[in-house]
C-alpha positions as CSV (number, residue, x, y, z in Angstrom):
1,X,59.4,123.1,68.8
2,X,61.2,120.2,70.4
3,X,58.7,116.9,70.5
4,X,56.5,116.4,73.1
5,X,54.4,113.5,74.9
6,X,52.5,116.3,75.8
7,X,50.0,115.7,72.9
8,X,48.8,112.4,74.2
9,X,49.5,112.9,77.3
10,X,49.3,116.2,78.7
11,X,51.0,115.6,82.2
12,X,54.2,114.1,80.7
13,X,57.2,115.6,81.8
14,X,60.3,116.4,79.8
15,X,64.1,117.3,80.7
16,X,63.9,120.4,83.4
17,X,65.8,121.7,86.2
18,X,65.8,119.1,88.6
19,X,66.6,122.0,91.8
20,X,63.1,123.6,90.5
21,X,60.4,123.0,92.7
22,X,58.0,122.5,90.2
23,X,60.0,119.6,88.8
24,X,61.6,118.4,89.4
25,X,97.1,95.5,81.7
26,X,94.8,92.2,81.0
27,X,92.6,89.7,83.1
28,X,93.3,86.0,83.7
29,X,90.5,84.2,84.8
30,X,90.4,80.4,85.5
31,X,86.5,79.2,85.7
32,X,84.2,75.8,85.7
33,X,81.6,77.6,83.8
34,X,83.3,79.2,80.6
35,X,86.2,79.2,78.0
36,X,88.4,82.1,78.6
37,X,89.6,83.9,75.2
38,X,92.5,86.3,76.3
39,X,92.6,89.4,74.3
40,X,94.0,93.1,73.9
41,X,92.3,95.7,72.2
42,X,93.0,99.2,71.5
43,X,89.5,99.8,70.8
44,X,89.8,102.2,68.8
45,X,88.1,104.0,65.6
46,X,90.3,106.1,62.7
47,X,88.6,109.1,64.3
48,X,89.6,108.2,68.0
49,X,93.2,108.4,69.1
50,X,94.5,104.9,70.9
51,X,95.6,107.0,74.5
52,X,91.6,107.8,74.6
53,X,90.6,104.1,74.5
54,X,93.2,101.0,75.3
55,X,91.8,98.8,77.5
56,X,92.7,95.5,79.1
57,X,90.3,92.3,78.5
58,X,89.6,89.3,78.4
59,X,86.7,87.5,76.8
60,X,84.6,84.7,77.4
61,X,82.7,82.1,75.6
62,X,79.8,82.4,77.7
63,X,77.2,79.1,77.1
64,X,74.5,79.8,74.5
65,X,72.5,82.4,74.0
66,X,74.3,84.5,76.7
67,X,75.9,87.1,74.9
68,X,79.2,88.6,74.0
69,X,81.1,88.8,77.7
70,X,83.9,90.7,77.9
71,X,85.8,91.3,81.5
72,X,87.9,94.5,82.5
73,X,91.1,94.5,84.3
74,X,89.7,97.5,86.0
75,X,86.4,99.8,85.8
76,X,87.8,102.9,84.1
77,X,88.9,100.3,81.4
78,X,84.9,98.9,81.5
79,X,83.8,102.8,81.0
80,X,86.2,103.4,78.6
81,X,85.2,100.2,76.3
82,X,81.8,101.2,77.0
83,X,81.7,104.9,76.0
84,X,83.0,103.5,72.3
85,X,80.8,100.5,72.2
86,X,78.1,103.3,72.8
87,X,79.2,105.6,70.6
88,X,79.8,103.3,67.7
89,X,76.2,102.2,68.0
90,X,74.8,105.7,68.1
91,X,76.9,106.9,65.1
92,X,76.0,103.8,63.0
93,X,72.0,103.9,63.6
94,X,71.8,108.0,63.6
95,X,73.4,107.6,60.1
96,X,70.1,104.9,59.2
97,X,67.5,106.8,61.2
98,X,66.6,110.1,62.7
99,X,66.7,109.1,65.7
100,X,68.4,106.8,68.7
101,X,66.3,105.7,71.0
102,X,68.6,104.9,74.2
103,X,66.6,103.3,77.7
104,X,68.8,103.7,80.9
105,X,68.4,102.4,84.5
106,X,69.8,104.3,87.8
107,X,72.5,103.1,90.3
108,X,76.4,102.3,89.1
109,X,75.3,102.4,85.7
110,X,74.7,106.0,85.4
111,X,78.6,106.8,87.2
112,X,80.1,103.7,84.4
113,X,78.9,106.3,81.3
114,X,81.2,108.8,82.8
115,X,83.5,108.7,79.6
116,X,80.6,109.2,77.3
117,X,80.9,113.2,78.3
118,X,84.4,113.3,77.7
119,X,87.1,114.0,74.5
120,X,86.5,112.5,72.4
121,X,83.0,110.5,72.6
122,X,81.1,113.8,73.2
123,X,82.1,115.6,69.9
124,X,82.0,112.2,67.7
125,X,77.7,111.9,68.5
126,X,75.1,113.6,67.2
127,X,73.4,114.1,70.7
128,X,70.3,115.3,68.4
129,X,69.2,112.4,67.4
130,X,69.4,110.9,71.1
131,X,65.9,110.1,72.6
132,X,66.2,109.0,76.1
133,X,64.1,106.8,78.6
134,X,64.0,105.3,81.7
135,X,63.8,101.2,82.2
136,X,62.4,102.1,85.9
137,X,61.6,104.8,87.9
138,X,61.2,105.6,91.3
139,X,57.9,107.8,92.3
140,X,59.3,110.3,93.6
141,X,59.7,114.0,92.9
142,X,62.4,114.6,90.4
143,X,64.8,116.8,93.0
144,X,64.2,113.5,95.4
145,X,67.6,111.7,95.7
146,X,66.1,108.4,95.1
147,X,65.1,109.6,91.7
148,X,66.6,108.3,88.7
149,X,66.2,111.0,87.3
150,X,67.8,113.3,89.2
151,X,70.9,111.2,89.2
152,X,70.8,110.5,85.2
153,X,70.5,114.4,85.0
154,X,73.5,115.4,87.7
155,X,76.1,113.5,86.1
156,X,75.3,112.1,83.0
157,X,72.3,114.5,80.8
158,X,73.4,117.9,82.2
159,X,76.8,117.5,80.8
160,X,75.1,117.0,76.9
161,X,74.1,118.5,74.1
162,X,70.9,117.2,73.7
163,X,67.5,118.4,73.3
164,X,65.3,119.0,76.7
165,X,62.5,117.6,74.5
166,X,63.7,114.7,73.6
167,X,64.5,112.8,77.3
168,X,61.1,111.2,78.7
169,X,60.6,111.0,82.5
170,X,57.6,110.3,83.9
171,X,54.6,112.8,85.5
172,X,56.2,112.8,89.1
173,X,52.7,114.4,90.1
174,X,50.8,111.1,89.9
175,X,50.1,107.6,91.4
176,X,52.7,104.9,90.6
177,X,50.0,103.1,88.4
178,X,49.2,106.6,86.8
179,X,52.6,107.5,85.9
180,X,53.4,103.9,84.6
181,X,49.9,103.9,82.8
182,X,51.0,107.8,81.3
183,X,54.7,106.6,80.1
184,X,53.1,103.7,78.0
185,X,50.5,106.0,76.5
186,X,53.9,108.3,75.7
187,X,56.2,105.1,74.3
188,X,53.1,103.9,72.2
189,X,52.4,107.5,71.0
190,X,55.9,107.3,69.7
191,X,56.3,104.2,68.6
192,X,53.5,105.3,66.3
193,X,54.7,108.2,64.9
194,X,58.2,106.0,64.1
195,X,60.2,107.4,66.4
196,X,60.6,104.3,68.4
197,X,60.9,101.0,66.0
198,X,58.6,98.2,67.3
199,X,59.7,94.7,66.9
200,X,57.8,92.9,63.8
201,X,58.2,89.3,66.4
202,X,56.3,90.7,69.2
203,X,55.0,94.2,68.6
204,X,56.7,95.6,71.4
205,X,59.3,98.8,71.4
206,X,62.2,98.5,69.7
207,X,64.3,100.5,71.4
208,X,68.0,101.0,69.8
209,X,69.6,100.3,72.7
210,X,69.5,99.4,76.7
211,X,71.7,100.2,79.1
212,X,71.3,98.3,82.7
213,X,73.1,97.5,86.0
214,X,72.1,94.1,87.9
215,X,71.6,94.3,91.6
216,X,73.2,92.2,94.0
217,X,70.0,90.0,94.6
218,X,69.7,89.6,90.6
219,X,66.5,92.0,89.5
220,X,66.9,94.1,86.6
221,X,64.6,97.2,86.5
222,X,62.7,97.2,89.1
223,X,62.5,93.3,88.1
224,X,63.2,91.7,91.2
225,X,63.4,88.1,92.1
226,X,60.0,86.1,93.1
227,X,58.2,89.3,92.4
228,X,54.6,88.6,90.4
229,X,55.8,91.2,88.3
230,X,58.5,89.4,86.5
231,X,55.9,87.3,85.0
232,X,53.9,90.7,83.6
233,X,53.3,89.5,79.6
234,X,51.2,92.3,78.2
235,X,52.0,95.7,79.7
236,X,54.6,97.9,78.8
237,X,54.8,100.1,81.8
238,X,54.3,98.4,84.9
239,X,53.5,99.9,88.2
240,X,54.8,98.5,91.1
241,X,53.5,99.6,95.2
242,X,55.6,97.1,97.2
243,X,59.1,96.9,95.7
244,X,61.2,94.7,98.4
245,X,64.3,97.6,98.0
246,X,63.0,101.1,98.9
247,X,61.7,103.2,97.9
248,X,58.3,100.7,97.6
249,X,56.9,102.9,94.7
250,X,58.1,102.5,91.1
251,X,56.9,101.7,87.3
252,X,59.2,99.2,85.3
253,X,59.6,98.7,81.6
254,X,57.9,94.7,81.5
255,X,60.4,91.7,80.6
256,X,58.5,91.1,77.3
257,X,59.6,95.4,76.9
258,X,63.4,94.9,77.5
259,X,63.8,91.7,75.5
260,X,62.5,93.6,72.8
261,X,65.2,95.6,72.5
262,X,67.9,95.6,69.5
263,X,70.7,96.2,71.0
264,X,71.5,95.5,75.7
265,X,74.6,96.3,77.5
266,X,73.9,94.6,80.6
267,X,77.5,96.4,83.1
268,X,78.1,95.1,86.1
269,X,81.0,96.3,88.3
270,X,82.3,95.2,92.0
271,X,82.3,91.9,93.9
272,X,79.4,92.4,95.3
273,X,77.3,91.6,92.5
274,X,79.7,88.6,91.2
275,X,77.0,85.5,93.6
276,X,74.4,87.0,91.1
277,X,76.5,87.1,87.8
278,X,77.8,83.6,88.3
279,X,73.7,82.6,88.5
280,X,72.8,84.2,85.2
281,X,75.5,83.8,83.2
282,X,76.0,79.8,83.7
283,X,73.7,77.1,82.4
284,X,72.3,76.4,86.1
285,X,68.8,76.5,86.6
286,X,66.1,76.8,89.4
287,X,63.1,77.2,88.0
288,X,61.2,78.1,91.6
289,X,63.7,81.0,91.6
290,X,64.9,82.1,88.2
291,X,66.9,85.5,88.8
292,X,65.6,88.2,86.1
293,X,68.7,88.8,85.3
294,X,68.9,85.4,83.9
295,X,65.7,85.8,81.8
296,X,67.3,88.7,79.8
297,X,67.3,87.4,76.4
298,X,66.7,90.4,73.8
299,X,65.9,90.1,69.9
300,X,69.1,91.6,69.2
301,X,72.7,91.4,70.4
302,X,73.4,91.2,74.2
303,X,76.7,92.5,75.7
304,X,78.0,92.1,78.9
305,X,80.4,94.9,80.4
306,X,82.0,93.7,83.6
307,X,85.4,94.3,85.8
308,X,87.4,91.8,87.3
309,X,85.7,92.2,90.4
310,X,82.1,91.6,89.6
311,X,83.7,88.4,87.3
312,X,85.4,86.3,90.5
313,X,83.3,84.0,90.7
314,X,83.1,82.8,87.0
């Protein structure tokens, strides 16, 4: 029997048909902010051959304490570099544990793990040892097209091998403060039973690894800037009724949650987003309006995925 929330909480839904009713070459960059290292990389592992994963980058000393930054010459290079970085990860913690615990967010994100479901990344993982969550979620029913879910599922979960029991949504059926409330009974239950690792610093989830897109404005999650939630210190699972991007209902993992987290791969792609990515990755600071993008500061390693596009302004 695949495992279940169900035990602690009855009304917590797994992976299921979302149409069901009932459910639902290389990249100069001159910038005032960084030191540009200039690199090529093939990327590759002894079991993966180069044509699957050469990719054009260039990396950047980012100041302290922001991460390993790493910009594409294109976004199919970024999904590419991605997939591996993913896949590497996955295959070196399945081989310590019996289980990877992987948190995505909606939007670009989902469409930039494309790769993951293609030769050769989806025969090197063991997709039974994947455990998947949300790090927000819109309350919505899950055939809704603002659901998260619905989109993860479409073009990302559909296309692999992994157990319906082991991907967590949340109980569509309730209230946003009763699905958010049911999702950290859930996460606790299994960070009890060891699925989930909880950090020893903070006792929080450990979760192997995050996987978020930024907004344009800066939130993360359903993080956004200026909102009282950002400053949430206890809770898990936050619901939120008044979200300033529609639609106004959603639950959050809290800040304390993500930073938690062993391993984040914060991707951002397109100029659009580059205003917000200048603001979190340089040493400039406001503290009367502190993007949560630029509070992301995890336990563990922090990554930073982006094209040329999103990286304009640095």
């Amino acid at each position: 029997m695949a495992f279940s929330c169900r035990a602690v909480s009855s009304n917590l839904r797994t992976l299921q048909n979302p149409s069901s009713p009932q459910s639902s070459p290389y990249t100069t960059l001159t910038s005032r902010f960084f030191t540009v290292k200039h690199a090529f990389t093939s990327l590759r592992s002894n079991s993966i051959p180069q044509k699957f994963t050469k990719a054009s980058m260039a990396e950047i000393r980012a100041p302290k304490n922001k991460g390993n930054v790493k910009v594409f010459d294109t976004e199919e290079d970024l999904a590419v570099s991605l997939a591996k970085y993913t896949a590497d990860l996955s295959n070196k913690i399945s081989q310590e544990r019996d289980s990877f615990t992987v948190v995505i967010s909606g939007g670009s994100l989902v469409k930039s793990l494309r790769k993951l479901v293609e030769a050769p990344y989806i025969d090197s993982v063991d997709w039974s040892k994947w455990r998947v969550f949300w790090v927000d979620e819109r309350v919505v029913p899950k055939d809704h097209p603002d659901s998260n879910y619905l989109l993860a599922y479409t073009e990302f979960l559909s296309k692999i091998p992994i157990p319906a029991g082991n991907v967590y949504s949340i109980n569509d059926a309730l209230s946003a403060e009763g699905a958010a409330d049911d999702y950290e009974t859930c996460i606790k239950h299994l960070v009890k039973t060891q699925i989930i690792d909880q950090s020893k610093a903070t006792g929080f989830p450990k979760f192997d690894l995050m996987l978020m897109g930024i907004g344009p404005d800066g939130h993360i999650a359903s993080l956004f800037p200026g909102h009282p939630l950002v400053q949430e210190k206890e809770k898990w699972v936050c619901s939120i009724k008044d979200s300033p991007k529609p639609p106004p209902e959603r639950i959050s993992f809290s800040l304390p949650v993500i930073n938690a987290s062993a391993n984040i791969a914060l991707v951002v792609a397109g100029a659009g987003k580059a205003t917000a990515l200048r603001t979190a990755l340089s040493d400039e600071s406001n503290a009367d309006d502190v993007l949560p993008v630029k509070l992301v500061a995890p336990e563990g390693e922090l990554s930073w995925f982006l094209d040329k596009e999103a990286a304009s302004k640095l």
